[in-house]
N, C-alpha and C positions, 0 to 999 in steps of 0.2 A: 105088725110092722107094715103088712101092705097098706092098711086104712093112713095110716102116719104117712106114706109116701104120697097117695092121693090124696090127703087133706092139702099134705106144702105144694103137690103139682097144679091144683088146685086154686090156692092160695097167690102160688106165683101165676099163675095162666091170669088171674083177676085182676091182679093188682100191677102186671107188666102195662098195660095202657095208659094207665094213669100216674107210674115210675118214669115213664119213657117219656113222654107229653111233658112231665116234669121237669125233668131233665135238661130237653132240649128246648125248654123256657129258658133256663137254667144259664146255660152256656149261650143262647143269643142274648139275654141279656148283659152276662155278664162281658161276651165281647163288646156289647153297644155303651155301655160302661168303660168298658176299660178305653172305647175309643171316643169318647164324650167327655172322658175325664170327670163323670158325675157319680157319686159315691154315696148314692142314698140307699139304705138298707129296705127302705118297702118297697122301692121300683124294683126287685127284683122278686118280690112275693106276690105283688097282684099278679101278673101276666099268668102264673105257674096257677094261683088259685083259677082263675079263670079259664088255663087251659085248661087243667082239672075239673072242671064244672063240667064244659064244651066234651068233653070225654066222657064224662058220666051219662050224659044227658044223652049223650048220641051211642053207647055202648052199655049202656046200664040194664036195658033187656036182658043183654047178653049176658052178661055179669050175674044179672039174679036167676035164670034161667040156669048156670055154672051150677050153682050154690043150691039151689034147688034141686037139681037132679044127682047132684053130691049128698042130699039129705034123702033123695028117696031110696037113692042104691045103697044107704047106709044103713037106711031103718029094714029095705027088704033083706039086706043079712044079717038081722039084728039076733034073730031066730038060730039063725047057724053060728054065732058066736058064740054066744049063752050054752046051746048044749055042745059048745064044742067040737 
């Protein structure tokens, strides 16, 4: 059960920069829409992929560096699970 907790703390800790960036694409575009009166379905996906990119690119160390030492704390008790 504790490894299931750290996998999603984990998982969330990764993925909240690039949700949030998301997001708050999201909602400035859709106010610049709503007060544009302009209603095009991909003006509101490039901004988000790119903010997304622009987050990867500048936290993606960090992010694999996460992941990585989540894989090595796993495999170092890989030994204590198996005999229990």
């Amino acid at each position: 059960m504790q490894i299931i907790t750290s996998a999603m703390w984990i998982a969330t800790r990764i993925s909240a920069p690039i949700l949030l960036t998301s997001i708050v694409a999201g909602v400035l575009v859709g106010i610049l829409q709503s007060v544009t009166q302009i209603q095009e379905q991909t003006l509101s996906f490039v901004p988000k992929l790119i903010g997304a990119a622009i987050v990867i690119a500048v936290s993606g160390a960090w992010m694999l560096d996460e992941a990585v030492t989540f894989g090595h704390e796993l495999m170092a008790r890989a030994p204590e699970m198996i005999n229990g």
